[in-house]
PDB file of N, CA, C and O in Angstrom:
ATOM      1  N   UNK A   1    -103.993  75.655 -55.018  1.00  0.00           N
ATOM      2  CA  UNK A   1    -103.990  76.045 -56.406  1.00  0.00           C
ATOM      3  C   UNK A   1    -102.865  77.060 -56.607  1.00  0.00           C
ATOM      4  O   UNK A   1    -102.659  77.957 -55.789  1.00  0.00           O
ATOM      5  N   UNK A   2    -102.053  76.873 -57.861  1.00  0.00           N
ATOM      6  CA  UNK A   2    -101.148  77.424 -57.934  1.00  0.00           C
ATOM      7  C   UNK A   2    -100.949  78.961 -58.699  1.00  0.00           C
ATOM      8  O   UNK A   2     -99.934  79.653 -58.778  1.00  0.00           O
ATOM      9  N   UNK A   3    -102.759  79.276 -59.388  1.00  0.00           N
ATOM     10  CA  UNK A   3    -102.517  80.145 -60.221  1.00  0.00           C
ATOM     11  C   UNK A   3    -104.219  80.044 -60.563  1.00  0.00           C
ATOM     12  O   UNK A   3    -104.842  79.124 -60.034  1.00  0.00           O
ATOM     13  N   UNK A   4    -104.662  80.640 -61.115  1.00  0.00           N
ATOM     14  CA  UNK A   4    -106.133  80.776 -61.154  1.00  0.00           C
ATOM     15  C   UNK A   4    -106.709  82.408 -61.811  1.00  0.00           C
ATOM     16  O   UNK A   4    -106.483  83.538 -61.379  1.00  0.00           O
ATOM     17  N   UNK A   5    -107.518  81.953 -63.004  1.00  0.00           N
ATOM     18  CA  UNK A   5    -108.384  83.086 -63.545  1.00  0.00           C
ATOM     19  C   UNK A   5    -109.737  83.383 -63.544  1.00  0.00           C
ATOM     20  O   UNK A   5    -110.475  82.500 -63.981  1.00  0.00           O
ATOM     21  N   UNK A   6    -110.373  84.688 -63.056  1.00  0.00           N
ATOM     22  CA  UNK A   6    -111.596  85.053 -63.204  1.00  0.00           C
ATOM     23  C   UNK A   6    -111.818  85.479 -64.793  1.00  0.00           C
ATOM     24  O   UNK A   6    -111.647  86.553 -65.370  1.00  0.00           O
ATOM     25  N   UNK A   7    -112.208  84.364 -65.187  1.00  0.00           N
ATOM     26  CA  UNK A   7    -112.817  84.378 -67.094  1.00  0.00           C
ATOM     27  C   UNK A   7    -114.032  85.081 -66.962  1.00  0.00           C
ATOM     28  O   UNK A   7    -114.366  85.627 -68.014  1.00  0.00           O
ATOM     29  N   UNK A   8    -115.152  85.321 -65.585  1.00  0.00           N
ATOM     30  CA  UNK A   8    -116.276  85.176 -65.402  1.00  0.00           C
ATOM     31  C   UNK A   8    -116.563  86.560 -65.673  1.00  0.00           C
ATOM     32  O   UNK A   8    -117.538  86.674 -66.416  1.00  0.00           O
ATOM     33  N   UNK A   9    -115.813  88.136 -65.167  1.00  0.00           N
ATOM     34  CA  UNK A   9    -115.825  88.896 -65.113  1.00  0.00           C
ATOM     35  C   UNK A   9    -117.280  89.350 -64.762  1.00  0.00           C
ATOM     36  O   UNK A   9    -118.131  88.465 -64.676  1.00  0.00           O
ATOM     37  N   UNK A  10    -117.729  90.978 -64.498  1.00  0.00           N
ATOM     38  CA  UNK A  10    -118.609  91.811 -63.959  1.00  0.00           C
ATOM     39  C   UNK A  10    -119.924  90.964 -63.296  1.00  0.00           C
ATOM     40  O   UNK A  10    -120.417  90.809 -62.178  1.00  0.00           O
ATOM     41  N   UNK A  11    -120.208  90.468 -64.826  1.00  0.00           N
ATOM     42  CA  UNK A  11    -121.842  89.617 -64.472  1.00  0.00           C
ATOM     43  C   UNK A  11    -121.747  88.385 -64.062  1.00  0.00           C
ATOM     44  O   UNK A  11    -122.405  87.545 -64.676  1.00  0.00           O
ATOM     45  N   UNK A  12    -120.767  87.885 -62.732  1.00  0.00           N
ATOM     46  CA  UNK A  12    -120.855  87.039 -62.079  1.00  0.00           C
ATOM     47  C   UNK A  12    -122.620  86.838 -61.356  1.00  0.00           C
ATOM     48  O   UNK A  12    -123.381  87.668 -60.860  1.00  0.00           O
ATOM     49  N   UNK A  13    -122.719  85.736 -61.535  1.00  0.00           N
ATOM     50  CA  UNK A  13    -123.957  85.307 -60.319  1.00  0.00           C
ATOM     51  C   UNK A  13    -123.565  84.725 -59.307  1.00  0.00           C
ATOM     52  O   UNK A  13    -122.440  84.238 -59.422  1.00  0.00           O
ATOM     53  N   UNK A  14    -124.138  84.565 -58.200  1.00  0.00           N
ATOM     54  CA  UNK A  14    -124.536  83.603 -56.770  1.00  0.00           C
ATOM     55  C   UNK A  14    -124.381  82.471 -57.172  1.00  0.00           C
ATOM     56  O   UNK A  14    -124.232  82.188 -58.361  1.00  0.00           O
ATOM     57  N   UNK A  15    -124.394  81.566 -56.128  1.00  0.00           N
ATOM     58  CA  UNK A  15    -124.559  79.718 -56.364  1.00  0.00           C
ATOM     59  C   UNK A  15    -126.549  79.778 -56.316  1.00  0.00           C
ATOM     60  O   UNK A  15    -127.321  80.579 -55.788  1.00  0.00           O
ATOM     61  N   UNK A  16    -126.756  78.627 -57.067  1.00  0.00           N
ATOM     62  CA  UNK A  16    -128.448  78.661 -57.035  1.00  0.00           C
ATOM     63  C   UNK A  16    -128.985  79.413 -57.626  1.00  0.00           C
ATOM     64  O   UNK A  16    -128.665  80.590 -57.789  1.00  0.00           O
ATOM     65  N   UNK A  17    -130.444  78.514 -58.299  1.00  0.00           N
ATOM     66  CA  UNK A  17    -131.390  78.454 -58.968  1.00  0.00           C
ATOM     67  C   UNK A  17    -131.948  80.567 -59.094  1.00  0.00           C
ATOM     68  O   UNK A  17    -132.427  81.140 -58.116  1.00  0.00           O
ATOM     69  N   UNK A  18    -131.754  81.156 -60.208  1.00  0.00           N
ATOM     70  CA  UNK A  18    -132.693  82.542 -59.605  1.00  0.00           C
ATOM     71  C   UNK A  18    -131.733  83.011 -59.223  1.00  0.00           C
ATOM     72  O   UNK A  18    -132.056  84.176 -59.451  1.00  0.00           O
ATOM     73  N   UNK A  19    -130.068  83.142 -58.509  1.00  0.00           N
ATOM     74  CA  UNK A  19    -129.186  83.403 -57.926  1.00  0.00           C
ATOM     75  C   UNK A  19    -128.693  85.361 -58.292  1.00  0.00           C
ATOM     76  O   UNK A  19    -128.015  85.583 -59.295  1.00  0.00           O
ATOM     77  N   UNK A  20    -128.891  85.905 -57.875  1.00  0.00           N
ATOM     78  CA  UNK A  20    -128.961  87.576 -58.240  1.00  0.00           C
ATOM     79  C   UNK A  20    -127.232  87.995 -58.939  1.00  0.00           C
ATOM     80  O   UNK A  20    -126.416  87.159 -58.551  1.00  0.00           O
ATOM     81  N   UNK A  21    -126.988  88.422 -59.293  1.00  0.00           N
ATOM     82  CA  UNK A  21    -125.354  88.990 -59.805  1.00  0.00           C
ATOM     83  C   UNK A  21    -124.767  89.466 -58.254  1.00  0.00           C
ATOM     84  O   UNK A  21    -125.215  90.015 -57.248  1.00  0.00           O
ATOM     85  N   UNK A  22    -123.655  88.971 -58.669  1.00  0.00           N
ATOM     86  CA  UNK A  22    -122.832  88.995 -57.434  1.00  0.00           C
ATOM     87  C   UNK A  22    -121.237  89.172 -58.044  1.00  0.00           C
ATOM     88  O   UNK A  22    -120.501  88.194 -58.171  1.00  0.00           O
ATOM     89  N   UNK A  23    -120.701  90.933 -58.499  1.00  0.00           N
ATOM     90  CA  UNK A  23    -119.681  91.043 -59.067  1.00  0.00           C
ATOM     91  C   UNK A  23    -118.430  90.587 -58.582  1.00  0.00           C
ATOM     92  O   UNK A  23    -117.552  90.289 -59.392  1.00  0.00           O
ATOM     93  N   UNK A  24    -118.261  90.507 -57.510  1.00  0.00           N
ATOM     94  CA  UNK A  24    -116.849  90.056 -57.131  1.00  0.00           C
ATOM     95  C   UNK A  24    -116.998  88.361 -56.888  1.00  0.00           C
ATOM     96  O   UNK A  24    -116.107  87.549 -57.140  1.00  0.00           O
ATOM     97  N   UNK A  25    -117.915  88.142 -56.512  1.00  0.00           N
ATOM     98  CA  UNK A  25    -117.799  86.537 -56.526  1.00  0.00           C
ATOM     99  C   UNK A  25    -116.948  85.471 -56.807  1.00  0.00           C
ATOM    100  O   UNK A  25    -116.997  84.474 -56.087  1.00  0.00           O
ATOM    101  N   UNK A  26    -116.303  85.520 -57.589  1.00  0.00           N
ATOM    102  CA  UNK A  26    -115.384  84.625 -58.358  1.00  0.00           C
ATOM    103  C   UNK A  26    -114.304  85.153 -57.667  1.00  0.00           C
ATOM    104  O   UNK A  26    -113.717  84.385 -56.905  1.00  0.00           O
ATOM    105  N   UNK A  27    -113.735  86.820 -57.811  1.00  0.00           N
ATOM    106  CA  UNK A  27    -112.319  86.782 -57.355  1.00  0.00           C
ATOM    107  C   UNK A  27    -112.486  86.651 -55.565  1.00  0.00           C
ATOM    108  O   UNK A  27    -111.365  86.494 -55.081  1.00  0.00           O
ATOM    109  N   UNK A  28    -113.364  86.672 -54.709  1.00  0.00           N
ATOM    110  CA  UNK A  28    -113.264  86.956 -54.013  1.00  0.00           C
ATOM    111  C   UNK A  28    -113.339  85.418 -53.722  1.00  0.00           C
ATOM    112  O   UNK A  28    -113.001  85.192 -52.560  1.00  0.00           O
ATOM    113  N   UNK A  29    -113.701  84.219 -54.469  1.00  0.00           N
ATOM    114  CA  UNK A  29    -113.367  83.329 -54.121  1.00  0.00           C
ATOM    115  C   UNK A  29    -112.041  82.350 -54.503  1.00  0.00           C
ATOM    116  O   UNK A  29    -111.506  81.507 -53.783  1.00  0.00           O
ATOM    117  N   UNK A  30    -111.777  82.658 -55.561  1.00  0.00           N
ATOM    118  CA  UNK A  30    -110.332  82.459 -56.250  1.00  0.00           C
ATOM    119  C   UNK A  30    -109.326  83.159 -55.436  1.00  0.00           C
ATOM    120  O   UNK A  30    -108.136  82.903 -55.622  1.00  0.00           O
ATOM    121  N   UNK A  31    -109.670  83.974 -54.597  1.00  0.00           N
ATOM    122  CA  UNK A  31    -108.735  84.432 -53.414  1.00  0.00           C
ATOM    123  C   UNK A  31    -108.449  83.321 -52.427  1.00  0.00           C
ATOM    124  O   UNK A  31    -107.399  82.795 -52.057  1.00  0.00           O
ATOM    125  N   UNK A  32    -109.342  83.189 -52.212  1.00  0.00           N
ATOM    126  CA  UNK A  32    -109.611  82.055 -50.921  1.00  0.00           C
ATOM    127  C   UNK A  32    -109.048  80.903 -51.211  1.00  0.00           C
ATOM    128  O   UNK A  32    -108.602  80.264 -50.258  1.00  0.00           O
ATOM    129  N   UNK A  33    -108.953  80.492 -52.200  1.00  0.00           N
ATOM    130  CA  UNK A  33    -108.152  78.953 -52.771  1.00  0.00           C
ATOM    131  C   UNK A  33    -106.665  78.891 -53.111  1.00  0.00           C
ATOM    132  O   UNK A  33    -105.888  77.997 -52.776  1.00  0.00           O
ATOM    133  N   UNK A  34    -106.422  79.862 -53.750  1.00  0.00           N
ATOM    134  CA  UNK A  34    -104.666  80.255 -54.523  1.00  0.00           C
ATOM    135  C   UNK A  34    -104.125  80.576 -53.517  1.00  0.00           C
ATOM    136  O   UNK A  34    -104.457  81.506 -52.782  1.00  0.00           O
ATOM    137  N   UNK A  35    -103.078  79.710 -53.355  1.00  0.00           N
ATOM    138  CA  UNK A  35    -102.058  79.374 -52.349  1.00  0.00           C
ATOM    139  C   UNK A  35    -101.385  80.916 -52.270  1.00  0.00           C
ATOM    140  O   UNK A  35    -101.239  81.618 -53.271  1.00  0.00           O
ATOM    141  N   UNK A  36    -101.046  81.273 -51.074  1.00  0.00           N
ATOM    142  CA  UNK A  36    -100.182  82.461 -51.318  1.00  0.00           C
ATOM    143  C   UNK A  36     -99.242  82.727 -51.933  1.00  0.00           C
ATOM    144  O   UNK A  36     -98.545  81.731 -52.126  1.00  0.00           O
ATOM    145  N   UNK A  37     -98.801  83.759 -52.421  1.00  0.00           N
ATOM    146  CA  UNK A  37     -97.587  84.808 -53.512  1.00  0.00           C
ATOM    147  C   UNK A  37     -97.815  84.036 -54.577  1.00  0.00           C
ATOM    148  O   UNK A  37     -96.789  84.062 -55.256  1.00  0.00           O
ATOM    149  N   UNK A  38     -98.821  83.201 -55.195  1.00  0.00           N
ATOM    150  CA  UNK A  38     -99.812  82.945 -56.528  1.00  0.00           C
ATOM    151  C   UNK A  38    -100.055  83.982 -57.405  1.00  0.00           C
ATOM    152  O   UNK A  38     -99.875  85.107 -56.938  1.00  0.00           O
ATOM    153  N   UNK A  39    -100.451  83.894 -58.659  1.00  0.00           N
ATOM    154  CA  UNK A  39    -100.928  84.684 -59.049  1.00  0.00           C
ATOM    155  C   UNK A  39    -102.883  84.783 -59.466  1.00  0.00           C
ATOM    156  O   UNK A  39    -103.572  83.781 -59.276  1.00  0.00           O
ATOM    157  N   UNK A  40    -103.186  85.409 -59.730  1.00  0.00           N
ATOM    158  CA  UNK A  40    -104.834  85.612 -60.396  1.00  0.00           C
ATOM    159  C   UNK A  40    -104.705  86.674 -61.483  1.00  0.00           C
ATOM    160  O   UNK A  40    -104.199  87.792 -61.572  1.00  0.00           O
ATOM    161  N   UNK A  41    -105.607  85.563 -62.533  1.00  0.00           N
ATOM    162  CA  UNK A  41    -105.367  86.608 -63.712  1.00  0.00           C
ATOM    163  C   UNK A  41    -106.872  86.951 -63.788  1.00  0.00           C
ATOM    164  O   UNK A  41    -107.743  86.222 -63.314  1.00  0.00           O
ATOM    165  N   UNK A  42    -107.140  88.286 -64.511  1.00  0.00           N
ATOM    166  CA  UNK A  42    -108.278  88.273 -64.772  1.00  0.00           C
ATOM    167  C   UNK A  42    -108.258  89.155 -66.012  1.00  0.00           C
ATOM    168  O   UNK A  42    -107.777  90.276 -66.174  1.00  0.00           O
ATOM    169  N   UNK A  43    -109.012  88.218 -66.977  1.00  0.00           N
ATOM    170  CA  UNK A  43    -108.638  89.283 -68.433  1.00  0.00           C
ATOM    171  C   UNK A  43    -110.622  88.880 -68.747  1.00  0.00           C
ATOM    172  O   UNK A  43    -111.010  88.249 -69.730  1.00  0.00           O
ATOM    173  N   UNK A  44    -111.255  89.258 -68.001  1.00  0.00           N
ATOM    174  CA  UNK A  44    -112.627  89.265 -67.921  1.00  0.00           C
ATOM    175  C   UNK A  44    -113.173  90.793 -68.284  1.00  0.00           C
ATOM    176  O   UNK A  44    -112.300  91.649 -68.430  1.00  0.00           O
ATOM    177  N   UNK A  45    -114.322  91.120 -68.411  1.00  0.00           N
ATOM    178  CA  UNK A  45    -114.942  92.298 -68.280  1.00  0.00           C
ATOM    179  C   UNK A  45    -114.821  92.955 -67.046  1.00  0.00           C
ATOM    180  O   UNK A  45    -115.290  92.241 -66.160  1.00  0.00           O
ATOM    181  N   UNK A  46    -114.262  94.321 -66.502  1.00  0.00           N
ATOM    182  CA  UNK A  46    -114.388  94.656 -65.529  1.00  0.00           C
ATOM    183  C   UNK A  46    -114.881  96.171 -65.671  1.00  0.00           C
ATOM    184  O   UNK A  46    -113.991  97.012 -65.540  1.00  0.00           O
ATOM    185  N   UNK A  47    -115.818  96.507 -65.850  1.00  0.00           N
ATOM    186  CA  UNK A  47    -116.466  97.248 -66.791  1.00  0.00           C
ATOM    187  C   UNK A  47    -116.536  98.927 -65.440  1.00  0.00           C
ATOM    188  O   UNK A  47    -116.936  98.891 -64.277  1.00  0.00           O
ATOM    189  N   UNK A  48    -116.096  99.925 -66.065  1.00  0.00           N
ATOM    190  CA  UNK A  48    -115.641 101.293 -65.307  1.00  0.00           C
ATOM    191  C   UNK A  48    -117.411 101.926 -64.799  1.00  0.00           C
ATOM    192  O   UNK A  48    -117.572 102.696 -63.851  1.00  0.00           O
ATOM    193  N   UNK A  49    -118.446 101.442 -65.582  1.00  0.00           N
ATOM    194  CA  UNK A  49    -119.838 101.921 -65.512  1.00  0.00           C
ATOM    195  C   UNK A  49    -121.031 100.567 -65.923  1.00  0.00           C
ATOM    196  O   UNK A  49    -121.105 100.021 -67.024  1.00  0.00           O
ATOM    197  N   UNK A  50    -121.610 100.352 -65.092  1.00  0.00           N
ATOM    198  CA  UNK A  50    -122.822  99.152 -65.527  1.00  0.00           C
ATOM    199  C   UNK A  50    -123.977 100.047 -65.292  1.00  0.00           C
ATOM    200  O   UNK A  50    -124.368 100.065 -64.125  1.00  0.00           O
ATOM    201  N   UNK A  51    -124.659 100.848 -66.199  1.00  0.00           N
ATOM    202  CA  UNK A  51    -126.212 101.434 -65.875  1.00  0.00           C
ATOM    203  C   UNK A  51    -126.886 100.297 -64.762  1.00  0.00           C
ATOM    204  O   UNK A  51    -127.237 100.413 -63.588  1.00  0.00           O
ATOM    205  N   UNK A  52    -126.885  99.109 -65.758  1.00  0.00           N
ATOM    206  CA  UNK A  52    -128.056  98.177 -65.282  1.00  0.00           C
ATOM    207  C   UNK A  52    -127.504  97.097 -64.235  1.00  0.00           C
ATOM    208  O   UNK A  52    -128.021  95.988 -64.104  1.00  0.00           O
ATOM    209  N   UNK A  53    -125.926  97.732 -63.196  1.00  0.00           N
ATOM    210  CA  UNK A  53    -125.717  97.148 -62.432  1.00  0.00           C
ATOM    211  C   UNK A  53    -126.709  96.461 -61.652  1.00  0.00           C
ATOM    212  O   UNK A  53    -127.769  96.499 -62.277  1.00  0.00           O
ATOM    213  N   UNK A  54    -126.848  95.776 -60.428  1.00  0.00           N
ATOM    214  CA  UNK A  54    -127.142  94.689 -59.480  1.00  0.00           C
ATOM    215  C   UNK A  54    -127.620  96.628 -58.448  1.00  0.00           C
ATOM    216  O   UNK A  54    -128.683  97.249 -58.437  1.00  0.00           O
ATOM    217  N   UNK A  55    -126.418  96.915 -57.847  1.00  0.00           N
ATOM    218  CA  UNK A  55    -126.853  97.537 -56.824  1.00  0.00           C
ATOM    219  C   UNK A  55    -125.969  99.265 -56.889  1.00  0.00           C
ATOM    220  O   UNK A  55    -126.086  99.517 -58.089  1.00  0.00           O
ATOM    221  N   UNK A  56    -125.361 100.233 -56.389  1.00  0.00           N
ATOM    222  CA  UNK A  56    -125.248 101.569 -56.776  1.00  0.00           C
ATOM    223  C   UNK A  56    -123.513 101.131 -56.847  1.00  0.00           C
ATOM    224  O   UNK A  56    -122.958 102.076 -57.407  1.00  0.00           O
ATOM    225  N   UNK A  57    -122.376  99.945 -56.448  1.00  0.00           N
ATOM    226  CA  UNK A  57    -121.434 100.074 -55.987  1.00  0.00           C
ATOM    227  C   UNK A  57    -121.333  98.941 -58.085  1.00  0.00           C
ATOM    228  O   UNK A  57    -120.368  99.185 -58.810  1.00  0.00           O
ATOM    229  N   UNK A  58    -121.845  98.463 -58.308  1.00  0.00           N
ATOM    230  CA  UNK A  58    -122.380  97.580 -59.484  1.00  0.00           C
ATOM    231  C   UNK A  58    -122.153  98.954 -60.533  1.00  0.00           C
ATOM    232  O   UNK A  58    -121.151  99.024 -61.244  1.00  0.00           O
ATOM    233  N   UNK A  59    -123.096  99.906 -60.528  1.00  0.00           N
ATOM    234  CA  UNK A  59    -123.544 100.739 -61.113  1.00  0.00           C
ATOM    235  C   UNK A  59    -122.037 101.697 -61.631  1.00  0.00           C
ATOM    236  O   UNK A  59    -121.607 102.058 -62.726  1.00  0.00           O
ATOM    237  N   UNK A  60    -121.781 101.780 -60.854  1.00  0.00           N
ATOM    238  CA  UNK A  60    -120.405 102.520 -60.707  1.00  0.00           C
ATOM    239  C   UNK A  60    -119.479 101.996 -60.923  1.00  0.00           C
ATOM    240  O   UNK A  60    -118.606 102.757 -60.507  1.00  0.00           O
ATOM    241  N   UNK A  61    -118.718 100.579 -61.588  1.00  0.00           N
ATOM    242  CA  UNK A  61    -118.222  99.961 -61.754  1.00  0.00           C
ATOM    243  C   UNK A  61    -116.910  99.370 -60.343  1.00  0.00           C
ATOM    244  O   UNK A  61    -115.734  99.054 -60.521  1.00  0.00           O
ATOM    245  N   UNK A  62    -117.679  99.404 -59.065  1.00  0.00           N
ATOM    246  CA  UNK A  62    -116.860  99.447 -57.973  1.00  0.00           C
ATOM    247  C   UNK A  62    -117.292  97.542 -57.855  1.00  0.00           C
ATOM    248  O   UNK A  62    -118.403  97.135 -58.197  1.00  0.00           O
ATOM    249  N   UNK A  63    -116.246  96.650 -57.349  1.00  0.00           N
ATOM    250  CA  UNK A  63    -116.346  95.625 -56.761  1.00  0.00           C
ATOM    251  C   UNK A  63    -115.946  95.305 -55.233  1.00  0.00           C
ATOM    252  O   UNK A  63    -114.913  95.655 -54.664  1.00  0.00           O
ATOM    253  N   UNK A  64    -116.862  94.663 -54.783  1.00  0.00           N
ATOM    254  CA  UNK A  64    -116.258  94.503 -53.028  1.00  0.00           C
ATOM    255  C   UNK A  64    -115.969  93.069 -52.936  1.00  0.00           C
ATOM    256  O   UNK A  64    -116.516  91.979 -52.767  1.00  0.00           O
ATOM    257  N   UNK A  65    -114.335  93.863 -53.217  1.00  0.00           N
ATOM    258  CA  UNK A  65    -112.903  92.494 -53.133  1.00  0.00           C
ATOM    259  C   UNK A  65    -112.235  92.740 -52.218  1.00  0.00           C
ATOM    260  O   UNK A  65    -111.732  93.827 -51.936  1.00  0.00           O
ATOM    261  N   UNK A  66    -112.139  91.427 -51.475  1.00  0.00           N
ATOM    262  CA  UNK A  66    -111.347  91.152 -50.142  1.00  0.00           C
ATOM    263  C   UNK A  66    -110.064  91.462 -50.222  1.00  0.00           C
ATOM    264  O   UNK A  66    -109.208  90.604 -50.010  1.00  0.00           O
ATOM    265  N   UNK A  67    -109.714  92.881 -50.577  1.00  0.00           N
ATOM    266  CA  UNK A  67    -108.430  93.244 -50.517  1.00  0.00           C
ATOM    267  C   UNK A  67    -107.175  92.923 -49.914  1.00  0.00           C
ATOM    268  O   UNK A  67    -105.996  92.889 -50.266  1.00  0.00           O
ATOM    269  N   UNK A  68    -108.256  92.562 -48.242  1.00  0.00           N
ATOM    270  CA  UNK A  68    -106.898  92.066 -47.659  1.00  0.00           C
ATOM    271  C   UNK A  68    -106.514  90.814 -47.220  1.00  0.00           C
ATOM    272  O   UNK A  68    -105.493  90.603 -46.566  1.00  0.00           O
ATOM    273  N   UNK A  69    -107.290  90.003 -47.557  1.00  0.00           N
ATOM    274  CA  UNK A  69    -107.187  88.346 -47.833  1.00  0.00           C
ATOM    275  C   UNK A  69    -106.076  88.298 -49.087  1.00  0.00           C
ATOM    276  O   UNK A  69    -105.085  87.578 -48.961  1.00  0.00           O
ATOM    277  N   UNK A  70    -106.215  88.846 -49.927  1.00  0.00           N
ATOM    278  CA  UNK A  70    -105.285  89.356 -51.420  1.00  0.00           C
ATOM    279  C   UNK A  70    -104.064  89.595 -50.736  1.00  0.00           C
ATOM    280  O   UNK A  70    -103.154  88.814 -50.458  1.00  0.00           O
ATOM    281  N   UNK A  71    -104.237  91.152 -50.448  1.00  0.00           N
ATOM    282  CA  UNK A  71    -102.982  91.283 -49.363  1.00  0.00           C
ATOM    283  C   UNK A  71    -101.867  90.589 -48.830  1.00  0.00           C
ATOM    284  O   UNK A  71    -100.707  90.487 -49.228  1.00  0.00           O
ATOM    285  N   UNK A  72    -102.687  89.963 -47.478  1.00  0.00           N
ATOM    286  CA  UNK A  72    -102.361  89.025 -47.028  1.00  0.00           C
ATOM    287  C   UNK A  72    -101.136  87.777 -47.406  1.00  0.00           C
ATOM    288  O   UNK A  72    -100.051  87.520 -46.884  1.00  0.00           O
ATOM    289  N   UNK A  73    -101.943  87.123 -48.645  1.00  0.00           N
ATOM    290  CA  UNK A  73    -101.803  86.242 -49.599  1.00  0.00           C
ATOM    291  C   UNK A  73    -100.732  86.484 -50.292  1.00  0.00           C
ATOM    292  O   UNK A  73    -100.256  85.475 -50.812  1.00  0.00           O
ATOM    293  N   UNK A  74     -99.969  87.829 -50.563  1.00  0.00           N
ATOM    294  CA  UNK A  74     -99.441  88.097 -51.301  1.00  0.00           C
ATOM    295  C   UNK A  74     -99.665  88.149 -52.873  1.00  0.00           C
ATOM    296  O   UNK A  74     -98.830  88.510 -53.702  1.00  0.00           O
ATOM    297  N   UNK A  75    -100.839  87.757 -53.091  1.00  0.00           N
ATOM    298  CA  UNK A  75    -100.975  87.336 -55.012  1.00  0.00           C
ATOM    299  C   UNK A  75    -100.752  88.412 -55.553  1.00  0.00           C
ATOM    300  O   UNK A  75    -100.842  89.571 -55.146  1.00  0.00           O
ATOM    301  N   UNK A  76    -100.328  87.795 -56.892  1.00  0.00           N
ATOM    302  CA  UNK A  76     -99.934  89.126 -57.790  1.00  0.00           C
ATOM    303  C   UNK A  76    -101.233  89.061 -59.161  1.00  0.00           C
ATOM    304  O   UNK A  76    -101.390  88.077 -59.885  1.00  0.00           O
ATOM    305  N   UNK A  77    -102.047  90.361 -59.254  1.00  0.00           N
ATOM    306  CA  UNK A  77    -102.776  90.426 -60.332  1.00  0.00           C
ATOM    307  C   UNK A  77    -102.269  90.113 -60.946  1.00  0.00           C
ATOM    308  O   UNK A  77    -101.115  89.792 -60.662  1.00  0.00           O
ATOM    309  N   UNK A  78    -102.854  89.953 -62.476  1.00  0.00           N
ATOM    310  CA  UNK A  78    -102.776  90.471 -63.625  1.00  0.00           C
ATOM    311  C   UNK A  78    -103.831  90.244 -64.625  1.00  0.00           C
ATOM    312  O   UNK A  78    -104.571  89.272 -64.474  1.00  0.00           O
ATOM    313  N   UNK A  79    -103.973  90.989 -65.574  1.00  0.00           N
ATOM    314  CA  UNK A  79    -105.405  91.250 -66.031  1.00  0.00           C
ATOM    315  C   UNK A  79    -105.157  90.575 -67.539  1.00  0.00           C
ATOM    316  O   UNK A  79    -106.034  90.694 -68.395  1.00  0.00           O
ATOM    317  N   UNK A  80    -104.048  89.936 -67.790  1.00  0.00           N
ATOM    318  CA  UNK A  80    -103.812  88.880 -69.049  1.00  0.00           C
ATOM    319  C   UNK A  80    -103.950  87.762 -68.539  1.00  0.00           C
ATOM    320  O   UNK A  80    -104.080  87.575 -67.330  1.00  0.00           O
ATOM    321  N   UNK A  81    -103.935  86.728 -69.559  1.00  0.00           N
ATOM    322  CA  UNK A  81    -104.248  85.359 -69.158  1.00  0.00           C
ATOM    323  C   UNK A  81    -103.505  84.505 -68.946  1.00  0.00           C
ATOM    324  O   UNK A  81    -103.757  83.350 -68.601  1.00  0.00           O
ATOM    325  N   UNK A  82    -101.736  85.389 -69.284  1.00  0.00           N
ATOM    326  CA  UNK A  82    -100.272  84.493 -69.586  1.00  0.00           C
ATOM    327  C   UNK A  82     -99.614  84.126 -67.844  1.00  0.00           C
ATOM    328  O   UNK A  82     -98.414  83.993 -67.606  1.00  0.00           O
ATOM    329  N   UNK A  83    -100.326  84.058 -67.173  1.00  0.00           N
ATOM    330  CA  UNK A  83     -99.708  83.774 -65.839  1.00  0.00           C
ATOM    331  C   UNK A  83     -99.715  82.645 -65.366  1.00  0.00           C
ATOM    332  O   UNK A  83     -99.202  82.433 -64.267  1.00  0.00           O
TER     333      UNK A  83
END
């Protein structure tokens, strides 16, 4: 894939039925697919505070993204949709 957006933003879920919120989900899998020095856009909610986050890293508006698969990869953010 040559380019790819997380539309899904904060309140991502799991795969399956009942599936709990799972915030990074999407980019951390849109990582995994976009060919390297790609880009990922994400012009989603990425919200600085969720009271009613999932778990305390949720709460705080922190996501656990495979930084260095990203890294790695070379991709270049961007948080518009024009990429």
């Amino acid at each position: 894939m040559d380019a790819a957006v997380d539309a899904v933003g904060f309140e991502a879920r799991a795969h399956g039925k009942e599936a709990p919120e799972a915030p990074a989900t999407v980019l951390n899998s849109l990582m995994g697919i976009t060919r390297a020095g790609r880009a990922l856009g994400i012009p989603g909610l990425c919200v600085t505070d969720d009271p009613g986050g999932v778990d305390d890293n949720a709460k705080s508006g922190t996501l656990k993204v495979r930084l260095g698969r990203g890294w790695a990869k070379s991709h270049r953010l961007t948080g518009r949709s024009d990429i």
